[in-house]
ROVOVEX-982486 format. One record per residue (C-alpha): x, y, z; residue number from 1; chain; residue in one letter. Coordinates in steps of 0.5 Angstrom, whole numbers, plus 2048, in hexadecimal, padded with zeros to 3 digits. Layout:
! residues N
<pt x="X" y="Y" z="Z" i="NUM" ch="A" aa="A"/>
...
//
This chain:
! residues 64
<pt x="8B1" y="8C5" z="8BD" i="1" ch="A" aa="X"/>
<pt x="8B7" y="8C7" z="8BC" i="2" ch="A" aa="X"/>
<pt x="8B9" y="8C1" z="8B7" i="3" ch="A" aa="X"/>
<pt x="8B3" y="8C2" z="8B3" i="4" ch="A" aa="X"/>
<pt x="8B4" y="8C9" z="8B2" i="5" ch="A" aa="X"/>
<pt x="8BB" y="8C7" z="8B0" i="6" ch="A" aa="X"/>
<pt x="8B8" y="8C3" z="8AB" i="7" ch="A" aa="X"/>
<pt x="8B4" y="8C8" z="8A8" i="8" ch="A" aa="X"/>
<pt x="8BA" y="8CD" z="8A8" i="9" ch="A" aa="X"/>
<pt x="8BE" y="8C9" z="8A5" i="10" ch="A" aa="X"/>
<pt x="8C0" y="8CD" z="89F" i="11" ch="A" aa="X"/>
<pt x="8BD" y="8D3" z="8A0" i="12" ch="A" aa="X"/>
<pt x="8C2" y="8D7" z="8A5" i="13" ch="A" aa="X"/>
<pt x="8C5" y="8DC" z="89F" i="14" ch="A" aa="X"/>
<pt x="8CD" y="8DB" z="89E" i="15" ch="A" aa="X"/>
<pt x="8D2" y="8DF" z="8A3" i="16" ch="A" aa="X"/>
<pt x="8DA" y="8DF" z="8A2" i="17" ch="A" aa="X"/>
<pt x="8DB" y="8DC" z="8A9" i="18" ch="A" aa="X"/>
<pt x="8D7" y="8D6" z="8A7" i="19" ch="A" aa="X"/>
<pt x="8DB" y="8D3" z="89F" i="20" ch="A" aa="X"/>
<pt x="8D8" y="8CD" z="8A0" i="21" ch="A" aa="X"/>
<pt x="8D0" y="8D0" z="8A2" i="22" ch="A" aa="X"/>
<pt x="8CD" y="8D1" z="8A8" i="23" ch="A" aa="X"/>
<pt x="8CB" y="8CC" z="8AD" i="24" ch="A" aa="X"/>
<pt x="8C3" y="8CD" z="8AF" i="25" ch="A" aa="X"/>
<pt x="8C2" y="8CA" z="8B5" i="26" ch="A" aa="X"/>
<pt x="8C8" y="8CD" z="8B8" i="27" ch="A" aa="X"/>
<pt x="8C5" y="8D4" z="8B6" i="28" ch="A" aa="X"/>
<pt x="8BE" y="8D2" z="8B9" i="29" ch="A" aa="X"/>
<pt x="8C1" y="8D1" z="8C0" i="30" ch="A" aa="X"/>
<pt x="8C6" y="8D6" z="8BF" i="31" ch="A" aa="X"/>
<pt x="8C0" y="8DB" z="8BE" i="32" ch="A" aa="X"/>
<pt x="8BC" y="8D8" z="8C3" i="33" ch="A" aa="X"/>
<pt x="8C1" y="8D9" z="8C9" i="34" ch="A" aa="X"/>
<pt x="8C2" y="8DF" z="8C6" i="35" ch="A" aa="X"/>
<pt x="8BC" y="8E2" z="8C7" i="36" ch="A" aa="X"/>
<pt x="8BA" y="8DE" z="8CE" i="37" ch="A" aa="X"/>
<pt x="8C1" y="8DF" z="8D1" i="38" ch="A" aa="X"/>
<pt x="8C1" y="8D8" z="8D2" i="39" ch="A" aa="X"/>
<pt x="8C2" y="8D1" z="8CE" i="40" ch="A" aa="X"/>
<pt x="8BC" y="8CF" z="8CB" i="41" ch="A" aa="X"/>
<pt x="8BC" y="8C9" z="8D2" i="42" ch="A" aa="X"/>
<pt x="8BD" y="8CE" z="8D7" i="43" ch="A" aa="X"/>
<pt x="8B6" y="8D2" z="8D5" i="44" ch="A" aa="X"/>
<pt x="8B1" y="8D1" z="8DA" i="45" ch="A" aa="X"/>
<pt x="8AC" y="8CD" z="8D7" i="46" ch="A" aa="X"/>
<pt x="8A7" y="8D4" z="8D8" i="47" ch="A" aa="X"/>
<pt x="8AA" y="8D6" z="8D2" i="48" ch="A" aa="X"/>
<pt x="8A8" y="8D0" z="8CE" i="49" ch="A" aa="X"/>
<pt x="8A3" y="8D4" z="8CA" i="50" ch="A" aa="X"/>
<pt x="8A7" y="8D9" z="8C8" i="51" ch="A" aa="X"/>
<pt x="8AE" y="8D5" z="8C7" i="52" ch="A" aa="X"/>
<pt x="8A9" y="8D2" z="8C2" i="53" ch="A" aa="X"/>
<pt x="8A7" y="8D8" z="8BF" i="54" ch="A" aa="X"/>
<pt x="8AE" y="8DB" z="8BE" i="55" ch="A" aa="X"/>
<pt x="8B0" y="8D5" z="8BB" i="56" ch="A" aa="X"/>
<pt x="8A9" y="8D5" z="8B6" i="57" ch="A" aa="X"/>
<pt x="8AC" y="8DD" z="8B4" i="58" ch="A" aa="X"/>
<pt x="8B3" y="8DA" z="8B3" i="59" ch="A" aa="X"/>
<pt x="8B0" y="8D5" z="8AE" i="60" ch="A" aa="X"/>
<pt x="8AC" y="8DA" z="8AB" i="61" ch="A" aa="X"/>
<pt x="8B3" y="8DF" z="8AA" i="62" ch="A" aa="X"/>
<pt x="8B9" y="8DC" z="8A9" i="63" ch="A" aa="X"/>
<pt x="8BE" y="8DF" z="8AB" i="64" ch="A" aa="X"/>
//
């Protein structure tokens, strides 16, 4: 799910200074993804399968 979110970004993240050679989309999927469940994207329970899912729709749908 990752990866294929990665893949679609792949591009689409605007510039930033700190990333001269651009940014890596698949770390920034499983960036904002521990960031918002406070938690790796392997230690979620899988309780919250539906709604990492949906946050990952809503990152590919608003890059960042």
């Amino acid at each position: 799910m990752i990866q294929e979110a990665g893949d679609y970004l792949l591009g689409q993240l605007p510039s930033h200074p700190n990333h001269p050679k651009g940014r890596n989309p698949y770390a920034h999927v499983a960036l904002c993804v521990k960031e918002n469940f406070e938690n790796s994207y392997k230690d979620i329970p899988d309780e919250q399968f539906d709604e990492v899912v949906k946050y990952i729709e809503f990152l590919k749908q608003n890059p960042s």
